[in-house]
C-alpha positions in Angstrom: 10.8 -12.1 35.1 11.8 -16.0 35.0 13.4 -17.8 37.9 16.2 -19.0 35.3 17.3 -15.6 34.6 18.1 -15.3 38.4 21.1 -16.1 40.8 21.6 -19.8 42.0 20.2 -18.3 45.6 17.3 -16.6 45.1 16.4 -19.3 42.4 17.4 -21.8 45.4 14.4 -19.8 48.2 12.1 -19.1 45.1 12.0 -23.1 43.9 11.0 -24.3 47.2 8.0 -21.8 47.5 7.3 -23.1 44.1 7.9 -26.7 44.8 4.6 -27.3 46.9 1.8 -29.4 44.9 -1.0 -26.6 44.8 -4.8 -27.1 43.4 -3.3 -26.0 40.5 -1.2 -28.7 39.9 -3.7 -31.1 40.5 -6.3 -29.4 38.0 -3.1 -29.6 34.9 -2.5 -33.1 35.9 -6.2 -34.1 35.8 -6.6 -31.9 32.3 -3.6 -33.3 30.3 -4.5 -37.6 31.5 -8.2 -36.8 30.3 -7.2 -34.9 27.0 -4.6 -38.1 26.5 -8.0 -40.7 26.8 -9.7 -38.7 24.6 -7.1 -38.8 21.9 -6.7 -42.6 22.2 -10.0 -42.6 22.9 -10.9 -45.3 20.3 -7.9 -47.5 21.2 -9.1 -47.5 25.1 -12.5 -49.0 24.6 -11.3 -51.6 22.2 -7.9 -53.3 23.7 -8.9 -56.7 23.0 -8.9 -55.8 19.2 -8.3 -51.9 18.6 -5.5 -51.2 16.4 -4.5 -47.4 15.7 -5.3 -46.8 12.2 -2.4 -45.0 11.1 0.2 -46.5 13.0 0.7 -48.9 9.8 2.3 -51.8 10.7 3.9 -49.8 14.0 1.4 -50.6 16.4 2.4 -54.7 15.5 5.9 -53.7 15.7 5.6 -52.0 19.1 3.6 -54.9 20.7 6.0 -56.7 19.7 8.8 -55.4 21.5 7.0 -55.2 25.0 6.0 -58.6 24.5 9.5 -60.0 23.9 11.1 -57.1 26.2 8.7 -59.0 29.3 9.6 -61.9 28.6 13.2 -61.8 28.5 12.5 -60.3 31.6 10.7 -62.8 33.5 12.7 -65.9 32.0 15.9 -64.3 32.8 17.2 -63.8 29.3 18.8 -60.9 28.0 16.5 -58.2 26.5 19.1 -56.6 24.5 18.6 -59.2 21.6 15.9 -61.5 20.4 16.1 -64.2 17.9 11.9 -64.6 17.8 12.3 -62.0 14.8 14.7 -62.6 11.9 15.2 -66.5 13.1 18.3 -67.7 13.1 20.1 -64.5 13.1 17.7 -62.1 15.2 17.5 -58.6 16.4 19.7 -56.1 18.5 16.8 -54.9 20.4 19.1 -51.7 21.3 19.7 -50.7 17.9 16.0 -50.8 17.4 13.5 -48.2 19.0 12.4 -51.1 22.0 12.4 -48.3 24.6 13.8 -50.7 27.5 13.3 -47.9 29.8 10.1 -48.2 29.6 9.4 -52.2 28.3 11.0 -53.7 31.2 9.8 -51.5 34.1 5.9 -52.1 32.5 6.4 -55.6 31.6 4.5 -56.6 34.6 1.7 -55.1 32.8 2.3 -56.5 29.3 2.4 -60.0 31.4 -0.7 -60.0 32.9 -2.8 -57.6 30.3 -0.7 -58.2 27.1 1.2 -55.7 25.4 -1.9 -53.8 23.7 -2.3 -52.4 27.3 1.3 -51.3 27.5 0.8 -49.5 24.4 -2.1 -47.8 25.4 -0.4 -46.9 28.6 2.7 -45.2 26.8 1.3 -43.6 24.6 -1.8 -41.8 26.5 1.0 -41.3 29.5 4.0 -40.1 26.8 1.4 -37.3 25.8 0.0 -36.3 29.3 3.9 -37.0 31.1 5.5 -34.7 28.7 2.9 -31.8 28.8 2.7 -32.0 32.9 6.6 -32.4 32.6 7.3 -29.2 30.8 4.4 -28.1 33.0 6.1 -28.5 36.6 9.6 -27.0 35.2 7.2 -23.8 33.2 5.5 -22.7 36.6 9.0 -23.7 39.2 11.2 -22.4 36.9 9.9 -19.6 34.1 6.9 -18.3 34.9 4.8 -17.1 37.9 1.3 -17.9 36.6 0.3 -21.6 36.4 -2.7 -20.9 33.6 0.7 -19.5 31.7 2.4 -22.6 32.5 -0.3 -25.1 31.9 -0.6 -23.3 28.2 2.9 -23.9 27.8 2.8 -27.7 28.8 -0.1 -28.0 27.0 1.6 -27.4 23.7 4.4 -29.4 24.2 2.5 -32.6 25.2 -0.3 -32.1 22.5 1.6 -29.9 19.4 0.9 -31.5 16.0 3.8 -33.1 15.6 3.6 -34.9 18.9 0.2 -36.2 17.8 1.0 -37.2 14.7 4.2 -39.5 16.0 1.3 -40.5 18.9 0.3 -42.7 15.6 2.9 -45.0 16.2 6.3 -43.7 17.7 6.0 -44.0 21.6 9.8 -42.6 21.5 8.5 -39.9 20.4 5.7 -39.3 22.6 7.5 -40.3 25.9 9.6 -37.1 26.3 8.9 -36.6 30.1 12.4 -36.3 31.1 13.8 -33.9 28.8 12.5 -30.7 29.9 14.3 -32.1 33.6 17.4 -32.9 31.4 17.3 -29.3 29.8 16.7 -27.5 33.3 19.5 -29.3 34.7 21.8 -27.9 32.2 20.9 -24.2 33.0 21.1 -25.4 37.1 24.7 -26.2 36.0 25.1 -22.8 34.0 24.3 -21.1 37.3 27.0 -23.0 39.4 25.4 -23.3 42.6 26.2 -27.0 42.8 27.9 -28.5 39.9 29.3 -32.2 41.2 25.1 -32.7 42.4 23.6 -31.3 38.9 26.3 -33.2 37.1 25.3 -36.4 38.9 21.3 -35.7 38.5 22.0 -34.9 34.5 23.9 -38.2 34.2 21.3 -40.1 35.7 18.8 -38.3 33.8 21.0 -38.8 30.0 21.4 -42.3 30.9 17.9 -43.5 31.6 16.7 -41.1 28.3 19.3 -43.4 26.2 16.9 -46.3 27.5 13.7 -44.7 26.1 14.7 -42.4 23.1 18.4 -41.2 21.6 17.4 -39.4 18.6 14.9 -37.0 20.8 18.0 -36.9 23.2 20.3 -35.9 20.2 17.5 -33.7 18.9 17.2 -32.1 22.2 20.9 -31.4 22.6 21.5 -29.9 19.6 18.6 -27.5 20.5 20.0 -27.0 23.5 23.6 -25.8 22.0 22.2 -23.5 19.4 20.0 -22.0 22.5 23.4 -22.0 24.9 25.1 -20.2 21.7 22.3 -17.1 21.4 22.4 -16.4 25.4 25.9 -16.5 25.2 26.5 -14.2 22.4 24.6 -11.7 24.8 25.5 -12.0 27.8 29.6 -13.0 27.2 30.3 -12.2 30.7 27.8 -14.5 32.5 28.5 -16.7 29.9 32.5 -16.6 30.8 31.5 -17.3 34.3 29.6 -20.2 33.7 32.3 -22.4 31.5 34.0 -23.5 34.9 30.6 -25.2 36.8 29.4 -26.2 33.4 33.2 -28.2 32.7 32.3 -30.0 36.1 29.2 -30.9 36.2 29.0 -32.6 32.4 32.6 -33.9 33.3 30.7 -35.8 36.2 27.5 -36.2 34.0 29.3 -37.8 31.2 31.1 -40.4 33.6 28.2 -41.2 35.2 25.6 -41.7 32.2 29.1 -43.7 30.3 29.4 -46.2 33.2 25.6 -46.8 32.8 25.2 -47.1 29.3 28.4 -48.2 27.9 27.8 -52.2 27.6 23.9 -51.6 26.4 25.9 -48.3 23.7 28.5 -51.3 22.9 25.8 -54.0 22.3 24.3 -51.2 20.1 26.8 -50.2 17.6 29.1 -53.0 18.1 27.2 -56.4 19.1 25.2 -59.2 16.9 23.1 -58.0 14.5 24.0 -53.9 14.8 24.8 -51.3 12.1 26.9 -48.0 11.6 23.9 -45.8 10.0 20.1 -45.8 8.8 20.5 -44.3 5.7 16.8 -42.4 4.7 17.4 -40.4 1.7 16.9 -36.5 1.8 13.9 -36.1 4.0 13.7 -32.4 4.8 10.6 -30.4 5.6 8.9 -29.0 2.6 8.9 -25.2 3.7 5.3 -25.3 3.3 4.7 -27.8 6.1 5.3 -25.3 8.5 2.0 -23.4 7.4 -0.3 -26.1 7.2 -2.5 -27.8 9.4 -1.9 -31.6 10.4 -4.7 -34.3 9.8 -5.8 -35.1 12.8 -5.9 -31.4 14.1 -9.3 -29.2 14.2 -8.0 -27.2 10.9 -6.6 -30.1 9.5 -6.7 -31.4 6.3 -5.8 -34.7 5.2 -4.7 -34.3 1.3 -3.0 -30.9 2.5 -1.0 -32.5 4.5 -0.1 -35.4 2.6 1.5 -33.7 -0.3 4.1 -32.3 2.0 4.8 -34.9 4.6 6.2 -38.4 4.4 3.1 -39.9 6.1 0.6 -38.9 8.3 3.2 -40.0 11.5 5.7 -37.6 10.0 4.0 -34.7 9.9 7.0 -32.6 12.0 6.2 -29.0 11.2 2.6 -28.6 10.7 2.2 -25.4 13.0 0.0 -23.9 11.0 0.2 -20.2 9.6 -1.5 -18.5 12.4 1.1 -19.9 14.9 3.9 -19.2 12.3 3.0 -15.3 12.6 2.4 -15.6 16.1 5.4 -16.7 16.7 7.3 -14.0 14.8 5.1 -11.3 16.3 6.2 -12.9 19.7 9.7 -12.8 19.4 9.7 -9.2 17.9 7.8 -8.0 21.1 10.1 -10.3 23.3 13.1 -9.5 21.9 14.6 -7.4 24.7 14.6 -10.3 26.9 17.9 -12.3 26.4 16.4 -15.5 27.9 13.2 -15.4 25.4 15.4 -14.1 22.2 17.8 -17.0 22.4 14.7 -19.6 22.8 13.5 -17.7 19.9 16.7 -18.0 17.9 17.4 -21.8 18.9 13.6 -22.1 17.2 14.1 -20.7 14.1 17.6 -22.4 13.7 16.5 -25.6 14.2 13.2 -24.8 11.5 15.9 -24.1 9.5 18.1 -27.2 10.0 14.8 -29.6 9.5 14.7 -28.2 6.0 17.4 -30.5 5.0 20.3 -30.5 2.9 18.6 -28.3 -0.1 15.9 -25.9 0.8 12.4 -27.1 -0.9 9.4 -24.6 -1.6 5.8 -25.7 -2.2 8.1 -29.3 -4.1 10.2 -26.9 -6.1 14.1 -27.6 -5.3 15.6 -23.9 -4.8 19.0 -25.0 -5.1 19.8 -23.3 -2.2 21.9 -25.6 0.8 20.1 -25.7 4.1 22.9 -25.7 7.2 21.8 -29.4 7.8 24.5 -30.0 4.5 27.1 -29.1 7.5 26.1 -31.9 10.0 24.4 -34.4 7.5 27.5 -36.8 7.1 28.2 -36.6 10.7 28.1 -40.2 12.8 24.5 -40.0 14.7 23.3 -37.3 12.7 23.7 -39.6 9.3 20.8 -41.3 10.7 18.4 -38.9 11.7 15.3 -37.7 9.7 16.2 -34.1 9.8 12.6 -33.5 9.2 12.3 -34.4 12.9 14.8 -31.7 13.9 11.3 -29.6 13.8 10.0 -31.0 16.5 12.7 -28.6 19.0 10.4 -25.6 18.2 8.0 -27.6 20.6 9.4 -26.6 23.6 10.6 -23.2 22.0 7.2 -22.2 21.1 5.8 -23.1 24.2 8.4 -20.9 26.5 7.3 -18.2 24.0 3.9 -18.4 24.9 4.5 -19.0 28.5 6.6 -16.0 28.8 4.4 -13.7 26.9 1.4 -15.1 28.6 2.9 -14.3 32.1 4.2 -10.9 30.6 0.5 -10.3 29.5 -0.6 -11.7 33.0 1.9 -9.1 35.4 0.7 -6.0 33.0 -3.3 -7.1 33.3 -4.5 -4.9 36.5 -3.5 -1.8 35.0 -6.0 -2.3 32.6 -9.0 -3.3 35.2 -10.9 -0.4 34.0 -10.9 -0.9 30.5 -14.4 -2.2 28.5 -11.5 -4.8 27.3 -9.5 -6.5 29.9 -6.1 -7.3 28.5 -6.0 -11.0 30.3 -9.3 -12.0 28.0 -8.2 -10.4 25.1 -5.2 -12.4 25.6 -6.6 -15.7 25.6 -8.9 -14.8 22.9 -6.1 -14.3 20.7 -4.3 -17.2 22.3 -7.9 -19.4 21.1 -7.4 -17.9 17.6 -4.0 -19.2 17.3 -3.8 -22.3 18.5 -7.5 -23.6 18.8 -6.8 -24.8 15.0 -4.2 -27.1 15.3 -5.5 -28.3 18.7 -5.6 -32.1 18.1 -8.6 -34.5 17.4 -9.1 -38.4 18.6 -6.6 -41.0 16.1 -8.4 -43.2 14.2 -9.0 -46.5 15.7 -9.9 -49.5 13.6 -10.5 -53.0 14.6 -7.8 -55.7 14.1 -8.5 -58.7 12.1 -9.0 -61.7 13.9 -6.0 -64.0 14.9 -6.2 -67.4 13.2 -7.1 -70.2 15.2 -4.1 -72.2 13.6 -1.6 -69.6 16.4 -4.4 -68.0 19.0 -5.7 -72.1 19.9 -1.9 -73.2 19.6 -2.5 -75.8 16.7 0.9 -74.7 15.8 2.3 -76.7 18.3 1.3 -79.6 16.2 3.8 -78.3 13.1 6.6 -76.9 15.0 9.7 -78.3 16.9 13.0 -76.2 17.0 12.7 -74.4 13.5 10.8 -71.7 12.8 7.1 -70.4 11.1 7.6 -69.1 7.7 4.7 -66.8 6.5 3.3 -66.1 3.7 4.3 -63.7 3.1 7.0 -63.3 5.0 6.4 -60.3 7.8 8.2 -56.9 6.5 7.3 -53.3 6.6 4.3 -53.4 4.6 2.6 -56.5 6.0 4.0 -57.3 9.8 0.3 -59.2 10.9 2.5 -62.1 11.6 4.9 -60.3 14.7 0.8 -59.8 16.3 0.0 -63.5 15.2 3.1 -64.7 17.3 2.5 -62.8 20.3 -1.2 -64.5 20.7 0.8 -67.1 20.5 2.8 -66.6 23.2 6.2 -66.0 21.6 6.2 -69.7 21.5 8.4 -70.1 18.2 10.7 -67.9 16.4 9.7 -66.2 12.8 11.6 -65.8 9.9 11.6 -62.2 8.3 10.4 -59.6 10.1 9.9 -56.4 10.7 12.9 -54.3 12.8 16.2 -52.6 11.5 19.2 -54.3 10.8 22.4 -54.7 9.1 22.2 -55.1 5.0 24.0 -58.2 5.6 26.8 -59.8 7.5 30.0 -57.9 5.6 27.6 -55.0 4.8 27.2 -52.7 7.9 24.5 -50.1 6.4 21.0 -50.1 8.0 17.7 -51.4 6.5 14.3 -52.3 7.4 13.9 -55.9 7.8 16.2 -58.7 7.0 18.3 -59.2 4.0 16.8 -60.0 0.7 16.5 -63.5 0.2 15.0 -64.8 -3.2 11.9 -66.3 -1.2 11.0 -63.5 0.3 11.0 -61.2 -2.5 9.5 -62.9 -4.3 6.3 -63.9 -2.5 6.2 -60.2 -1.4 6.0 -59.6 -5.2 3.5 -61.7 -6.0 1.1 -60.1 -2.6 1.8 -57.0 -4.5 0.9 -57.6 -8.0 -1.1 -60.8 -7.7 0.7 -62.3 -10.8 1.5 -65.9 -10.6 4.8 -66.6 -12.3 6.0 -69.4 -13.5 8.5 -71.0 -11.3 11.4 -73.1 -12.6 13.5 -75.6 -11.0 16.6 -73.0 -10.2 14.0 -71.3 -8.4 12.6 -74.3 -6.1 16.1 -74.9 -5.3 16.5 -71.2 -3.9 13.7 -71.6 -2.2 14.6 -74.7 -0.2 17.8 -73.3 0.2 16.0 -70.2 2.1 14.2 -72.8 4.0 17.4 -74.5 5.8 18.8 -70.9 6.3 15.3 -70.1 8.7 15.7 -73.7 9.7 11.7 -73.8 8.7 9.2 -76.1 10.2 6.1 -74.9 8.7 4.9 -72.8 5.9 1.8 -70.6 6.9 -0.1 -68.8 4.5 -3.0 -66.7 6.2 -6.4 -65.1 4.4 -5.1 -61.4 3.2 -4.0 -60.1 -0.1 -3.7 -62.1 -3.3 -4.0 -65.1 -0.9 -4.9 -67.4 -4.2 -2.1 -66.4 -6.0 0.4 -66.8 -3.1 -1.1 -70.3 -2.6 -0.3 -71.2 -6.6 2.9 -70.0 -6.5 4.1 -71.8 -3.1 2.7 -74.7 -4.1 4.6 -74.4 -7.3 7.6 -73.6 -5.6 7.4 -76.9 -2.9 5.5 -79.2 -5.3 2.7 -79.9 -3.0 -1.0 -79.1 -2.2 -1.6 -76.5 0.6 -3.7 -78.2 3.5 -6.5 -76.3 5.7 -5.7 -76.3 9.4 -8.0 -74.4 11.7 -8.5 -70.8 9.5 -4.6 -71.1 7.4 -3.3 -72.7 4.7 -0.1 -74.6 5.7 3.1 -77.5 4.3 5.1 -78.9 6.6 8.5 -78.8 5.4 10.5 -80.7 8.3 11.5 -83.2 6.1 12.5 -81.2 3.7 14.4 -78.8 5.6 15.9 -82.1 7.8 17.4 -83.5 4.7 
């Protein structure tokens, strides 16, 4: 039934017939770029100012990163850190999620359109890549019918989960080489030609380090629990394949190290990195798997909020219709070792994403989840095992694949009948996934720039030290990191929004920098518009804060509470805010010079 299931030489004739572009092809392609612009849809006819609504502060983040990615790039600096953010100290741009596999080879783009066009680009290619992706390796590899395999790429590139990260996370969106890096694997299993494979898979794990390693890791562990079920049926093939499978990720492992080992050292070892993101018990909610996400046909927004983390979280909205589906499928597929160990590898990993404790409908059973076995591990301590969901995609669309091609082979038999099986097929495949098929993202339009950074009046107020905001950029307000690129990256910022040590003998993760007094507090006072009543101790802290960011200016831009941040900074340096061209600014040079 499946080319994977075969032996290494008739896979070998039976991938070259299947090899040739066809009409086919061209007519998947064409469908999954088109269904990508429609779902960006509102971000494509707006790139001078579009801004995806529920990205939060992502999209700013994100620009950011392509912008400084290009030019470290094109000045010859090196694009594995960046001081622009978090001035003086500044960011390991490997430890964050800056996707130099993708930043540097599109910087030509983000130089001459700006990064807002690389965004678009990754995002509307991440979704269309990865379905045509799983796509080519479906109909060379699984299945003999293309419409079978275009359903199957289809899912993976448009699923809930991967629209709902298409908010904001282009490393989770920009998954076109793991169904290569998965198919590779099972070439190795086969042993036809293990020292090649082994050198394509450690090409392939290298360049997948440069664009996304917690899909990689998510992807491997997949990958095992699937390896485990066919194994534990087929022992004998299994036995057989140890020796090819010792070779090739011998090979693969020395070649992806000697690629990756100084950018992997940088990472966990170099300025500004940290030994684990710690994020709390996130788990999937067992209901999440039977609701619809937001910005799906059936979806519904409050529903989904009450049992995701936010609306670019939302890992396991399947829906119920799929959920049965999907056992039906694997009860009728059962007899098929391939499809029973994709099903297995599924459910394990639906299983895993449920966390340490298992959660029903917000009540805390009690009862452990298997993720309390790998939790503490180094990697996995700082993964949302929420996320571990997101291996059904590929599981659940071999499943349909498979049984749509089953479906398919068994159809002329049934020529005769008043009710073809083919269309009753489909019509069944409509009622299933038709609800959680995805709608357009919200697109909103970004607040103008002020004049005082998009004119370069800043220029005026700025020598070596940095801007200052108020307040200063962090996860819940990073407008500044979008301020700084109109500006042309031309000074560094203090703050910001990245991940980071918790502070220089402290080598937990956190969002942003570490606290400083200044910082917290004007974040407080954006929050709760209070004005408090600042004592001398405090100024002192403050111009202490002021030295450490080596500070040139103090900005304050029209947002939140902008009166009462304008009290309280004035309070803090003793002297009047001035107007310059659409911000409120003090120039602190002398004070910071002294």
């Amino acid at each position: 039934m499946t080319a994977l299931l075969e032996s290494p030489g008739t896979v070998q004739v039976e991938e070259s017939r299947r090899r040739r572009w066809t009409r086919a092809d061209s007519i998947a392609a064409l469908f999954f770029v088109l269904a990508a612009f429609v779902i960006y849809a509102g971000l494509w006819v707006n790139l001078g100012s579009g801004y995806l609504y529920n990205s939060a502060q992502d999209q700013n983040m994100w620009e950011w990163f392509f912008e400084t990615t290009a030019q470290s790039v094109w000045h010859w600096q090196n694009p594995l850190e960046s001081v622009l953010q978090n001035y003086p100290d500044g960011v390991n741009m490997m430890a964050n999620t800056a996707m130099l596999g993708l930043s540097i080879p599109l910087s030509p783009v983000t130089m001459l359109f700006g990064p807002t066009v690389t965004w678009a680009i990754a995002l509307t290619g991440g979704l269309s890549g990865t379905a045509f992706a799983w796509y080519w390796v479906f109909s060379r590899n699984l299945v003999g019918s293309r419409l079978a395999a275009a359903i199957g790429g289809a899912f993976c590139g448009f699923a809930p989960p991967m629209i709902s990260h298409g908010n904001a996370h282009p490393n989770f969106v920009v998954l076109f080489l793991l169904p290569f890096i998965v198919l590779r694997l099972i070439r190795l299993a086969q042993g036809a030609r293990p020292v090649r494979d082994g050198l394509i898979l450690g090409a392939l794990l290298a360049y997948q380090v440069f664009l996304g390693e917690e899909p990689l890791l998510i992807t491997m562990l997949g990958f095992v629990v699937f390896a485990i079920a066919y194994a534990a049926s087929r022992w004998r093939e299994a036995v057989a394949m140890i020796k090819p499978m010792v070779i090739g990720l011998a090979i693969a492992g020395v070649l992806a190290l000697a690629i990756v080992i100084f950018p992997l050292w940088w990472q966990f070892l170099g300025p500004q990195s940290y030994r684990t993101l710690e994020h709390g018990p996130v788990g999937n909610d067992t209901a999440a798997f039977t609701r619809f996400a937001t910005e799906s046909i059936a979806g519904q927004a409050d529903a989904a909020a009450d049992v995701s983390m936010n609306r670019t979280e939302e890992n396991a909205f399947f829906g119920w219709p799929l959920v049965v589906f999907m056992v039906v499928l694997t009860i009728w597929l059962w007899r098929n070792v391939f499809a029973r160990a994709v099903a297995i590898s599924m459910f394990v990993l639906a299983w895993l994403s449920l966390g340490v404790s298992i959660t029903v409908a917000h009540k805390d059973t009690g009862i452990p989840g298997p993720w309390k076995l790998l939790a503490d591990l180094p990697l996995f301590d700082s993964l949302l095992e929420s996320r571990l969901a997101m291996a059904c995609i590929p599981a659940v669309a071999a499943l349909l694949a498979i049984a749509t091609d089953k479906v398919f082979q068994a159809a002329p038999s049934f020529r005769d009948r008043e009710l073809p099986l083919r269309w009753l097929w489909l019509g069944a495949l409509v009622a299933v996934l038709l609800p959680i098929a995805p709608t357009p993202l919200q697109a909103s339009t970004r607040p103008a720039t002020p004049a005082f950074f998009s004119d370069g009046t800043w220029r005026q107020y700025v020598t070596s030290g940095s801007v200052v905001t108020v307040p200063l950029p962090n996860t819940g307000d990073a407008r500044a990191l979008h301020w700084q690129v109109a500006a042309d990256v031309g000074f560094p910022l203090a703050d910001g929004y990245f991940v980071g040590p918790n502070g220089p003998h402290d080598k937990r993760g956190r969002y942003g920098a570490p606290d400083r007094f200044t910082a917290t507090l004007l974040n407080d006072v954006r929050e709760t518009g209070d004005v408090p009543e600042v004592t001398d101790a405090q100024r002192a802290e403050t111009l202490a804060d002021l030295r450490y960011w080596h500070a040139d200016v103090v900005v304050l831009a029209p947002g939140n509470n902008q009166q009462s941040l304008q009290a309280t900074v004035e309070q803090l340096l003793r002297t009047p805010a001035r107007y310059v061209d659409g911000v409120w600014l003090w120039d602190v040079r002398q004070l910071t010079a002294a």
